[in-house]
C-alpha positions as CSV (number, residue, x, y, z in Angstrom):
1,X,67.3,-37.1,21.5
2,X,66.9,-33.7,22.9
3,X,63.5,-33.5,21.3
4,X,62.6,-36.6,23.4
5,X,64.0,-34.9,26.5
6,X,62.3,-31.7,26.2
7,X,59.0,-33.7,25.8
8,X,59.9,-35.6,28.6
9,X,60.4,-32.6,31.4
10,X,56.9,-31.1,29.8
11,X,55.2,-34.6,30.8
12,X,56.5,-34.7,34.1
13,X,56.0,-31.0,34.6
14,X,52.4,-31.2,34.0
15,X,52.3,-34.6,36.7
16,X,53.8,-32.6,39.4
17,X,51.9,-29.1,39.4
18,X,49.8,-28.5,42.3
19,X,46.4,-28.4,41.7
20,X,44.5,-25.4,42.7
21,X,40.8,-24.7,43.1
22,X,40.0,-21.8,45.1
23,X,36.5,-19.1,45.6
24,X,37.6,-15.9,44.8
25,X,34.7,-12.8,45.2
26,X,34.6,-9.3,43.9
27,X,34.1,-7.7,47.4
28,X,33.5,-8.9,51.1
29,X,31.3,-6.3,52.2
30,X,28.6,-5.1,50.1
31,X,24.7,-3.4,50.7
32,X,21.5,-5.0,50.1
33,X,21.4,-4.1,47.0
34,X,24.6,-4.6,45.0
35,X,25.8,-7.6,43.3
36,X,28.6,-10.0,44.1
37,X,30.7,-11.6,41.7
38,X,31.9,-15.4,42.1
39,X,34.3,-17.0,40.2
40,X,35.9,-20.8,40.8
41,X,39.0,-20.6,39.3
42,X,41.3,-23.8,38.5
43,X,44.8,-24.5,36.8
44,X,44.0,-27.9,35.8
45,X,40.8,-28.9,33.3
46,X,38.2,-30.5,35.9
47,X,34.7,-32.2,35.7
48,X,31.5,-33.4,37.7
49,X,31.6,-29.5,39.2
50,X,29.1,-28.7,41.8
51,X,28.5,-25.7,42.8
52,X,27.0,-24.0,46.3
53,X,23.5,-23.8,47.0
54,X,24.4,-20.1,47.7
55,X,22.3,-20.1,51.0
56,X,21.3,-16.3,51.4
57,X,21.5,-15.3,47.8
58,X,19.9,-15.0,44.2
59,X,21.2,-16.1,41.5
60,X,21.2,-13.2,38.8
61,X,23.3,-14.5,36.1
62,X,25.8,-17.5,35.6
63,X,27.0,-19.7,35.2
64,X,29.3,-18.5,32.7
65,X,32.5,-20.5,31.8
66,X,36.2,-19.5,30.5
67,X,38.7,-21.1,29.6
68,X,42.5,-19.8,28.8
69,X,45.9,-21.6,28.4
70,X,48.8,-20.2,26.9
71,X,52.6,-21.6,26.5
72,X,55.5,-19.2,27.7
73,X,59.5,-20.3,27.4
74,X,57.9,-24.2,27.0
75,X,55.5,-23.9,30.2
76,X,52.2,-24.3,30.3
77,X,49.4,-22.6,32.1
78,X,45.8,-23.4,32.3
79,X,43.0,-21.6,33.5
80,X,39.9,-22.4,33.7
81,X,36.3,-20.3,35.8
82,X,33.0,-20.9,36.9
83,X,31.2,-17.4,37.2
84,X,28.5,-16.6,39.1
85,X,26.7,-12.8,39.6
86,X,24.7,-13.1,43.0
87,X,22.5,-10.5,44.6
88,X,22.2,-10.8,49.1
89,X,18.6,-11.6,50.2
90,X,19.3,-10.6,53.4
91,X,21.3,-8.1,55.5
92,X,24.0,-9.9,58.7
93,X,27.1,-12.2,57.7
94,X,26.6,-14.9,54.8
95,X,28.7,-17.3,53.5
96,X,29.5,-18.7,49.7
97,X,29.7,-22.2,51.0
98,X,32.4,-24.9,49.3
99,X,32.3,-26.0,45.6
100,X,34.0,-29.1,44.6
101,X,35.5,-30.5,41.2
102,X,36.9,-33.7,40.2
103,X,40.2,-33.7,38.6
104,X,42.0,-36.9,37.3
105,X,40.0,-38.8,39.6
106,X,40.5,-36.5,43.2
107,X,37.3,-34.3,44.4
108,X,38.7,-31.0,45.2
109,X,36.9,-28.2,47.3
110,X,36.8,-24.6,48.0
111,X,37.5,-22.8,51.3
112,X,34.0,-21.1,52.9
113,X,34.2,-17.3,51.8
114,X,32.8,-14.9,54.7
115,X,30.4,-12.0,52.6
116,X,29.2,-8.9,55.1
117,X,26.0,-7.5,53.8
118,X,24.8,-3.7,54.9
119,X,22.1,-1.8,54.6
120,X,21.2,-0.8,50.6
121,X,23.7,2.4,49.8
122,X,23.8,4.4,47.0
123,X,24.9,2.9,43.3
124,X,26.4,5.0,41.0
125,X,24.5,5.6,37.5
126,X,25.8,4.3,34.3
127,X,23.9,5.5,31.6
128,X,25.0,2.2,29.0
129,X,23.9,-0.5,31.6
130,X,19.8,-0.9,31.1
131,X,19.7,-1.8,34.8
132,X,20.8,1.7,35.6
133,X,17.8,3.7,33.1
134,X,15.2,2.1,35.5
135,X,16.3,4.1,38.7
136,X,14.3,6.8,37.8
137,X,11.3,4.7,36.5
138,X,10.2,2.8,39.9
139,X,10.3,4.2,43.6
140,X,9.0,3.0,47.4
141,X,8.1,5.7,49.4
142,X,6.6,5.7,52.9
143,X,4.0,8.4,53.4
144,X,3.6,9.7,57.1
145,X,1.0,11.6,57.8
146,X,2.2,13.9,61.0
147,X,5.9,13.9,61.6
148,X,5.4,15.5,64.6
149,X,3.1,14.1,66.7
150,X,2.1,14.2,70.5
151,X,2.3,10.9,72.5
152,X,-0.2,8.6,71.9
153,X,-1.6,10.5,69.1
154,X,-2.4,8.4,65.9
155,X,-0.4,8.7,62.7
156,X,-0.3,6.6,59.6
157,X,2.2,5.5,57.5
158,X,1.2,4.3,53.8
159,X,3.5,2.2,51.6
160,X,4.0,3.2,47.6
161,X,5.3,2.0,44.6
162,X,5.6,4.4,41.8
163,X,6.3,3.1,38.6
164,X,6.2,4.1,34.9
165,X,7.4,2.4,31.7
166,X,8.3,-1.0,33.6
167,X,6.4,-4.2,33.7
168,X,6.5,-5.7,37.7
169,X,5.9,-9.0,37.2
170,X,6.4,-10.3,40.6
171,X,8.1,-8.8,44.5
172,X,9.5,-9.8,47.6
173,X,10.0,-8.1,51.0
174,X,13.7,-7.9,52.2
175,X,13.2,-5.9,55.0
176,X,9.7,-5.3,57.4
177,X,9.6,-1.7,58.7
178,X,10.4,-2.1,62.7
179,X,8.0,0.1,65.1
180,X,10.0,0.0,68.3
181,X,8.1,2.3,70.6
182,X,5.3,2.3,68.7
183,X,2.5,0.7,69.8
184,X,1.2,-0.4,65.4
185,X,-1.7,-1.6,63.6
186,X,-1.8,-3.2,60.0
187,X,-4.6,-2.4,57.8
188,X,-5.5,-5.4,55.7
189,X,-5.5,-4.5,52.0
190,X,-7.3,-7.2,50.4
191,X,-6.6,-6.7,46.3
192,X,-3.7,-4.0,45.2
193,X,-5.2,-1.8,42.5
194,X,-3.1,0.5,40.3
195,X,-3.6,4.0,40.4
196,X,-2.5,7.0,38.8
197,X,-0.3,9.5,40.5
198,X,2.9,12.3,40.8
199,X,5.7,11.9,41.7
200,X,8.0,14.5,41.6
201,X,6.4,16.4,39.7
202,X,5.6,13.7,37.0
203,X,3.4,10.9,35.7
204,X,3.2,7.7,37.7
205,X,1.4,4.5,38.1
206,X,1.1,3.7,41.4
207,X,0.3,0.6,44.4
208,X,-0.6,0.9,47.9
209,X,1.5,-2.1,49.4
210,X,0.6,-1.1,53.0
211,X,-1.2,0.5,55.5
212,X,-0.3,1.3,59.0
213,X,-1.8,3.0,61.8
214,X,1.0,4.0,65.1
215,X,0.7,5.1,68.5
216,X,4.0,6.7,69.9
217,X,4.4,5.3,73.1
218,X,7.5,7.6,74.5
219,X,8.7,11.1,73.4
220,X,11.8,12.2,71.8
221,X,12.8,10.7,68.1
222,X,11.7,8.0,67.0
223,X,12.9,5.8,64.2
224,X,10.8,3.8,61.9
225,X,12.9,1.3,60.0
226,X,12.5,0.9,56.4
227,X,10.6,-1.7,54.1
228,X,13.0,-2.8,51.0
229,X,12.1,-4.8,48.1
230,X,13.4,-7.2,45.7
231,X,11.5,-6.6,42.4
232,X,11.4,-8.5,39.2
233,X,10.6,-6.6,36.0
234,X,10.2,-6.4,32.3
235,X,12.2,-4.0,30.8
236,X,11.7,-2.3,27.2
237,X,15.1,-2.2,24.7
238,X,15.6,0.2,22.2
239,X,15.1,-2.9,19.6
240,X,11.6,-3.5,18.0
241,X,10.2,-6.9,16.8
242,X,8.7,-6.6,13.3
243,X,5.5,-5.3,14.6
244,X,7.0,-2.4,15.4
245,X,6.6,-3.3,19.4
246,X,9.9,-2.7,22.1
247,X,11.3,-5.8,23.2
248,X,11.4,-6.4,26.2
249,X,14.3,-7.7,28.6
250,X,14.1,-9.5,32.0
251,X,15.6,-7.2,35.1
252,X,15.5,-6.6,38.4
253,X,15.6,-3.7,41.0
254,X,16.0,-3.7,45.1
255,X,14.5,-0.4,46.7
256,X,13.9,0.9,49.9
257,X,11.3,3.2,51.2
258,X,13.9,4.8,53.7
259,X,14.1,5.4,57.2
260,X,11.6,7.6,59.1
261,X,12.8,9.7,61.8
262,X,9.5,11.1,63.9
263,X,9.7,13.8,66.3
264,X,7.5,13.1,69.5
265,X,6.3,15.7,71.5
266,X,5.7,15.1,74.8
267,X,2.2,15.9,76.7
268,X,2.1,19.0,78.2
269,X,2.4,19.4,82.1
270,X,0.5,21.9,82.7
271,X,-3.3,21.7,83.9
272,X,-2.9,18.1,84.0
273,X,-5.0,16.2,86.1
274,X,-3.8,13.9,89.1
275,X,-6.3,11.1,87.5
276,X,-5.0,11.5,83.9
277,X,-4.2,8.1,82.7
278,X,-2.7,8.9,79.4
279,X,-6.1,9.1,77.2
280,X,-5.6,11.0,74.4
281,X,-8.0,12.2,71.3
282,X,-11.9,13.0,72.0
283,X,-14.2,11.0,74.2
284,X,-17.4,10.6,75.9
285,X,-17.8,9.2,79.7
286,X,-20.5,7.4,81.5
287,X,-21.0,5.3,84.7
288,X,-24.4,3.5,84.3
289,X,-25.9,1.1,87.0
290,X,-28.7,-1.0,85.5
291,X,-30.9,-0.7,88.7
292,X,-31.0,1.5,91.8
293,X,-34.0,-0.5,93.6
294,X,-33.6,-4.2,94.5
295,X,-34.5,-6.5,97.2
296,X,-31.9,-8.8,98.9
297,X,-30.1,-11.0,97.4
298,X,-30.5,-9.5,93.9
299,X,-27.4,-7.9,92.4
300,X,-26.9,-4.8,90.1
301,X,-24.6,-4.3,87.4
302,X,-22.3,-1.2,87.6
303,X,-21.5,-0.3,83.8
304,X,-18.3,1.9,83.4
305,X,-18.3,3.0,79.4
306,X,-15.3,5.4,77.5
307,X,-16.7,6.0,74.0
308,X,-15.1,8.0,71.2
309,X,-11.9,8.6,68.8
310,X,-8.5,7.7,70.3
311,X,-5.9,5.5,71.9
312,X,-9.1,3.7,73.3
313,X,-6.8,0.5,73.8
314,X,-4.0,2.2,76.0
315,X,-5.6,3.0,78.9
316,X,-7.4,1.4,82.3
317,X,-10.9,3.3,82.8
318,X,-11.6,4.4,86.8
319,X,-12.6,2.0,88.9
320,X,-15.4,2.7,91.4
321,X,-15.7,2.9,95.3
322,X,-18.4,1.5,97.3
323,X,-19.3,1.2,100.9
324,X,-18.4,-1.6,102.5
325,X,-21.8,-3.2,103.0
326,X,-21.7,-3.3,99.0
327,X,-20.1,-6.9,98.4
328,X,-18.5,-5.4,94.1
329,X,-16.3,-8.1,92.3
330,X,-13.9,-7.5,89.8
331,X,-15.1,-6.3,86.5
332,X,-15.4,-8.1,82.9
333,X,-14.3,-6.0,80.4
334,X,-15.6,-5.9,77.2
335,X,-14.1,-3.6,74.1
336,X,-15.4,-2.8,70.3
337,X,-12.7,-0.7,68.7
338,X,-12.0,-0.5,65.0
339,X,-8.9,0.6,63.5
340,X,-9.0,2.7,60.3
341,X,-6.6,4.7,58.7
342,X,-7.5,7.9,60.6
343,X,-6.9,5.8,64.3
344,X,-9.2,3.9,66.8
345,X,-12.7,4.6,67.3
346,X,-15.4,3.0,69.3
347,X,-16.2,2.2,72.8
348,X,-14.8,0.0,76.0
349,X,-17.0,-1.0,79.1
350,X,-16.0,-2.7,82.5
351,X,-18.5,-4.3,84.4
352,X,-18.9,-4.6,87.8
353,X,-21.1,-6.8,89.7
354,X,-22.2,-5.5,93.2
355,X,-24.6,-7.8,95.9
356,X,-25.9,-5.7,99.2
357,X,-25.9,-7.3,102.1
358,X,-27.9,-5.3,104.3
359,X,-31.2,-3.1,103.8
360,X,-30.9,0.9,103.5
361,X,-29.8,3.9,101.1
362,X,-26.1,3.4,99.4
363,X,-23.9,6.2,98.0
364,X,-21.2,5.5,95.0
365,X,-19.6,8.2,94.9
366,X,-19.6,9.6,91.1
367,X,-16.4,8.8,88.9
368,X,-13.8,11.3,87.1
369,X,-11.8,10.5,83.9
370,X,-9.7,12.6,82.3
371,X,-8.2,13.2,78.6
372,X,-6.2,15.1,75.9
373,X,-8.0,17.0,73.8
374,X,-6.2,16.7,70.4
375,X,-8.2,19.3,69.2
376,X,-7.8,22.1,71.9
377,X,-4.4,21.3,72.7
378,X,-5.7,21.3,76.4
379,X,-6.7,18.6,79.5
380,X,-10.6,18.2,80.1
381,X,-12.4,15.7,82.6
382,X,-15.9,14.5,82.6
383,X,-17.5,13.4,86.0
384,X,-20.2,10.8,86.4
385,X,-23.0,11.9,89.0
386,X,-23.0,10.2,92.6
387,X,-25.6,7.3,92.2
388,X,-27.7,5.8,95.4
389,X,-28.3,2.0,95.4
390,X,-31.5,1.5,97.4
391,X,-32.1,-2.3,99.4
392,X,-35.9,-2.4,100.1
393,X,-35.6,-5.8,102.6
394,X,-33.6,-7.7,104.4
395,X,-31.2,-7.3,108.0
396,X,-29.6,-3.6,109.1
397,X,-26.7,-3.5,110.1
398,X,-27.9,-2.8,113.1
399,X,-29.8,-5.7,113.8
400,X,-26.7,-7.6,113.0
401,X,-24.8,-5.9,115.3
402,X,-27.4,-6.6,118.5
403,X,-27.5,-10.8,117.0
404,X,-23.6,-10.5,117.5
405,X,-23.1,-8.9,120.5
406,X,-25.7,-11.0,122.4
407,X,-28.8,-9.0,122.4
408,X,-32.0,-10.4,121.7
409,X,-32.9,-9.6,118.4
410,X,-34.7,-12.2,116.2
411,X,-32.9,-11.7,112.6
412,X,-29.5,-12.8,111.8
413,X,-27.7,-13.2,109.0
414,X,-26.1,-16.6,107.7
415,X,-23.3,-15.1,105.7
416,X,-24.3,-17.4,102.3
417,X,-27.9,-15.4,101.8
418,X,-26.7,-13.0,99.5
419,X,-26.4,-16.0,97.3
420,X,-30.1,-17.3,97.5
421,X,-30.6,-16.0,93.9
422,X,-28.0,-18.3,92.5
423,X,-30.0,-21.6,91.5
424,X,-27.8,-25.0,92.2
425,X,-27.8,-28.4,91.9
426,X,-27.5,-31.1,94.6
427,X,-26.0,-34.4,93.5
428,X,-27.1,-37.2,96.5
429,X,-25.1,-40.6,96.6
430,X,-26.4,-43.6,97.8
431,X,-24.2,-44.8,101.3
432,X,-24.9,-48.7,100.1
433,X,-22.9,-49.3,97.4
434,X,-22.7,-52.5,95.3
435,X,-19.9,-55.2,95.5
436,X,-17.6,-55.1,92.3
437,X,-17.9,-58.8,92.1
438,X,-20.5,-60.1,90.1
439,X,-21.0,-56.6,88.6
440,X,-22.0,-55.9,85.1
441,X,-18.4,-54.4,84.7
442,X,-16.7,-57.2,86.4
443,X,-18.1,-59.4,83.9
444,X,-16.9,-57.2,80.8
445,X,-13.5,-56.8,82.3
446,X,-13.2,-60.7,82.6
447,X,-14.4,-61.8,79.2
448,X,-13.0,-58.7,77.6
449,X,-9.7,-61.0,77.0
450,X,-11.2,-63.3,75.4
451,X,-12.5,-61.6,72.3
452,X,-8.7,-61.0,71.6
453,X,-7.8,-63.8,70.8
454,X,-9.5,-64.5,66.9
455,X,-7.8,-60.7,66.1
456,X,-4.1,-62.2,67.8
457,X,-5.0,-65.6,65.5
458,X,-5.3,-63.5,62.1
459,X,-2.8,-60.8,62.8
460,X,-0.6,-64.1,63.5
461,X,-1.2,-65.6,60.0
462,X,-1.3,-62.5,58.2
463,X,2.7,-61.9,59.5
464,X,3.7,-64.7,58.5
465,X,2.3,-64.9,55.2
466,X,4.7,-61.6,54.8
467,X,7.7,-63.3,56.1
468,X,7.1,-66.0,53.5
469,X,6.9,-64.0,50.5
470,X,10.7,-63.3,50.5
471,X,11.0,-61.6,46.8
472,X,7.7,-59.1,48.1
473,X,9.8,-58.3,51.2
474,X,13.3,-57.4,49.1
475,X,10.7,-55.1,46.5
476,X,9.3,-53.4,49.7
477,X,12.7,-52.7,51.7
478,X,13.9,-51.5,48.5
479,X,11.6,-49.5,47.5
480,X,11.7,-47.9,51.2
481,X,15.5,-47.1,50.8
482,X,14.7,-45.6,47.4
483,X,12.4,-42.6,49.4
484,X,14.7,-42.4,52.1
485,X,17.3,-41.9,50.0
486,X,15.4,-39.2,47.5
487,X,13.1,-37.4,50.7
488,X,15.5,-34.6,50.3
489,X,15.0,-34.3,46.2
490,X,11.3,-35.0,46.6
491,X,10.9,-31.8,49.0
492,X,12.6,-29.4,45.9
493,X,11.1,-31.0,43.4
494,X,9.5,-27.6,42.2
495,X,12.8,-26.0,42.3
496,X,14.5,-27.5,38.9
497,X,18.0,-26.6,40.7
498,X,17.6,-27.6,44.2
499,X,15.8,-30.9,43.2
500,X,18.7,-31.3,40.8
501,X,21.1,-30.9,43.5
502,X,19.6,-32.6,46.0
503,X,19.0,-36.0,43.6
504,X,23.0,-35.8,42.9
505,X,23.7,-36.0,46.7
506,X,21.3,-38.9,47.1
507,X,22.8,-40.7,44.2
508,X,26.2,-40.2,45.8
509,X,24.8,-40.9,49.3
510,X,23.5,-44.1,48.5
511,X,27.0,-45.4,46.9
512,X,28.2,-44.3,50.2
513,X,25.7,-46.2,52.2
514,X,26.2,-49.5,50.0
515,X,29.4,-49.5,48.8
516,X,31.4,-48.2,51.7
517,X,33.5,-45.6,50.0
518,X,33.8,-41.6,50.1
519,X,33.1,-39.0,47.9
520,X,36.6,-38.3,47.1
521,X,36.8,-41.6,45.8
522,X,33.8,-41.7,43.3
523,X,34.9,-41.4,39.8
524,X,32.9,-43.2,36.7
525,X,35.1,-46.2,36.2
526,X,35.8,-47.0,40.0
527,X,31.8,-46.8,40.6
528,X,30.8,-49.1,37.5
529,X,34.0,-51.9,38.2
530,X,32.7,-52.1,41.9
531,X,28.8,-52.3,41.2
532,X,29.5,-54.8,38.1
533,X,31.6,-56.4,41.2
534,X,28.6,-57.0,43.1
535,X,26.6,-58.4,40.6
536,X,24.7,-55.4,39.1
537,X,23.0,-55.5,35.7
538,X,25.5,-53.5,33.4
539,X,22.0,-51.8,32.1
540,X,21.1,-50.5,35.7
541,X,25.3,-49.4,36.1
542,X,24.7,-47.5,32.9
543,X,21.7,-45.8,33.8
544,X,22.9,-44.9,37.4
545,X,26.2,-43.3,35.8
546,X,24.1,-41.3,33.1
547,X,21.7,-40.0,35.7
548,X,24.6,-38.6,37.5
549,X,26.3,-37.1,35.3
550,X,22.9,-35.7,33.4
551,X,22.4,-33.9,36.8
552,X,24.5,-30.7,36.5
553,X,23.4,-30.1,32.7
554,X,19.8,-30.6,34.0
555,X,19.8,-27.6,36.8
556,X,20.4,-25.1,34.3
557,X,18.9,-26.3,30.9
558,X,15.0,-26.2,30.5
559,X,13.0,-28.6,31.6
560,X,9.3,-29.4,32.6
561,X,7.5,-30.4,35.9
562,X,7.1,-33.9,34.3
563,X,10.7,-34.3,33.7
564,X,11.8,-33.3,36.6
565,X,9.4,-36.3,38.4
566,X,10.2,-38.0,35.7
567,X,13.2,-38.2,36.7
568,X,12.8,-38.8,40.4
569,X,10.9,-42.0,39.1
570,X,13.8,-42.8,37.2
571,X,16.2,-42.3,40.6
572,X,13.9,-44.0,42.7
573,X,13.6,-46.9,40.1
574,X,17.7,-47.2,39.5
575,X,18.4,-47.2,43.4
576,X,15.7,-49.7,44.1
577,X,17.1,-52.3,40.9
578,X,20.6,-51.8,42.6
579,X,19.6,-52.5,46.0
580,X,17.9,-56.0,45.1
581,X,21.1,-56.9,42.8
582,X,23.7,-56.2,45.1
């Protein structure tokens, strides 16, 4: 009898223990490149789970699986993990979002666990873990050519891998470099070629990953963020197939080329010019008209041209004064400046237009622009020489002035003849215009109508020929909820695990949609009684209930690009039976 008892209180003890399922993390706050360590724990054996799509993270290993229960003074405990080993793909606040199991029937889910991710900090080395002997074998480094620069003088920064004994096989940016107060320039590199190089004072293979050219735009230090990288590589092991060759084992490696502090200097004050508008390397100037003798009514074109090596693109070239009977319009500017690694070189021109509007001799007065010389260290300004625009016809001023002021002079000015060169086009209307009625349009516009009417006809028999065909119209309708339904899977459908995921939820989305009942309440038997209810096939039930439950085995085991579509043929084909039986 007291055996029976003693059976009895274990029975009811295991009815009445509160089921837990909980997230629990090895750390909260972690740099870019650590790992984090998930585990789902649960005291009570569980199935159907699904875990996070772990938004913000790669999956580096998992999931691995333990199991442990043990019997102490006639209790029982049970334990039983999910483990994951993620690495953060970005820096800011992530979250592992909620897992869920189903146990005995009830869905259970985790609580949201916040993860702070920093910037990459320093790992310590252990000389037994194979991810730790690669430190030393791959590095980023950022090569800056002048540390100390002046404003607006041009520096580069060059991106490098080094790597030796490692296989990359492929590599993602983590972090861009950020050139706040730098005005920047990417160099396209258009194939990556491996080099040879040192690096500390050894052997190295090496890739250029990128190419920069900057222009500081304020003095003082300046940062340059860093560019950080999420490599995948092969490996060698100390073990040798029977060829004699290493074997070699999948890793992976985040590295960052570091931050760049630059010192700026600012431009000197002394000897500078008042008309210094921050030009800095070595230039030419030239202010070039393309005639100085015209008639009235032509116009002349004032060219303006800075040619050279420099920040050609950060600054306004001089603009020109002109007396006032010298009608000048603003200027189209024109640049051809290319960018290579050693800074900007080429030429930019502004363009001025100028009309006269009276005969006689007319002065511009000659132009000044002033520069940094890199080179010397020192200010220097060319000067353009004063240029005289000669009119050969047309009014003076004078006679102008006598027309206006009553006298009796015989020329005048009308103030448009400056624009008798321009060429244009009168467009005359007739006054008589004819009535709309009776009108080649009005008769289009009133038998228009009736050429309607055969395509109204046809489009009217062709509907209902569709709303006849009753078994076509439960096929189509079907077959639409099937895609809307498996949209989400279709999208993933080259991800084996999110197209996995993604089918699941549809599955279980469309039970919801049809069958009126929640997640929490879905377990195999409940599903099949209530389908089986509604008059489905007990093939399609079967088939349904397989393809959800094949769904978790199927994210992680191996599996082709036609299995995976053959399997979102297989959804779209199950959801579409069900929808025409129920």
């Amino acid at each position: 009898m007291k055996k029976y008892i003693f059976l009895l209180l274990i029975t009811c003890q295991g009815i009445f223990a509160q089921v837990q399922f909980e997230a629990k993390v090895s750390k909260t706050t972690l740099g870019l490149n650590e790992r984090l360590r998930v585990d789902f724990s649960m005291n009570d054996d569980g199935d159907n789970f699904v875990p996070p799509n772990f938004e913000g993270f790669k999956v580096v290993g998992g999931p691995g699986q333990q199991i442990s229960q043990s019997w102490v003074n006639g209790r029982s405990t049970f334990n039983k993990i999910y483990s994951y080993f993620l690495m953060p793909m970005q820096k800011g606040t992530l979250y592992i979002r909620q897992a869920s199991i189903e146990i005995r029937g009830q869905i259970y889910k985790t609580t949201p666990v916040k993860i702070t991710v920093t910037n990459a900090v320093q790992l310590p080395k252990d000389p037994n873990d194979v991810q730790a002997n690669i430190d030393d074998a791959i590095h980023l480094v950022a090569d800056v050519s002048n540390a100390n620069p002046y404003i607006n003088e041009p520096i580069t920064v060059v991106y490098k891998l080094y790597f030796a004994n490692v296989n990359i096989t492929n590599w993602r940016e983590l972090d861009k470099p950020k050139y706040n107060d730098f005005w920047s320039q990417n160099i396209d590199i258009k194939q990556l070629q491996v080099e040879e190089g040192t690096f500390n004072g050894q052997r190295f293979h090496f890739v250029v990953l990128r190419k920069t050219v900057l222009y500081p735009q304020k003095s003082g230090k300046l940062v340059i963020e860093p560019l950080s990288l999420d490599i995948d590589l092969q490996i060698p092991t100390n073990r040798r197939n029977i060829f004699g060759q290493y074997l070699l084992t999948e890793g992976n490696k985040r590295v960052s080329a570091g931050a760049k502090t630059i010192n700026v200097k600012a431009l000197p004050e002394a000897g500078k010019p008042l008309d210094f508008s921050g030009a800095v390397g070595k230039f030419s100037f030239k202010v070039t008209p393309t005639k100085t003798s015209l008639k009235n009514g032509e116009s002349l074109d004032l060219n303006v041209n800075v040619s050279g090596t420099g920040n050609l693109k950060l600054f306004n070239l001089p603009k020109p004064v002109v007396p006032n009977s010298l009608e000048m319009y603003d200027p189209v500017h024109t640049e051809k400046v290319n960018t290579p690694l050693s800074g900007m070189n080429g030429f930019i021109n502004d363009k001025y237009t100028i009309i006269p509007q009276y005969k006689g001799d007319y002065p511009i007065k000659g132009l000044s622009f002033s520069y940094f010389d890199l080179g010397s260290k020192t200010y220097k300004t060319i000067a353009s020489p004063e240029i005289i625009v000669k009119v050969l016809d047309g009014p003076t001023e004078a006679s102008v002035a006598t027309a206006e002021n009553g006298g009796v002079a015989k020329h005048s000015v009308s103030k448009t003849d400056h624009f008798q060169f321009i060429k244009l086009k009168t467009h005359l209307e007739s006054v008589h215009k004819k009535d709309f009625f009776g009108s080649t349009l009005f008769y289009i516009l009133l038998f228009l109508p009736l050429l309607f009417i055969p395509l109204i006809v046809i489009f009217k028999k062709k509907k209902e020929a569709i709303d006849s065909d009753v078994m076509g119209n439960k096929i189509r309708q079907s077959n639409k909820l099937a895609k809307k339904y498996l949209s989400e899977a279709k999208k993933h459908i080259n991800n084996k695990e999110l197209f996995y995921i993604a089918l699941e939820k549809a599955m279980h989305n469309f039970l919801r949609a049809k069958l009126h009942i929640e997640t929490s309440e879905m377990s195999k038997d409940k599903i099949t009684e209530i389908l089986l209810s509604r008059n489905a096939n007990p093939d399609t039930v079967s088939a349904f209930i397989n393809l959800t439950e094949n769904c978790e085995f199927a994210r992680y085991a191996p599996s082709t690009v036609g299995e995976i579509q053959h399997d979102y043929e297989k959804a779209a084909q199950i959801i579409s039976d069900l929808e025409k039986q129920i």
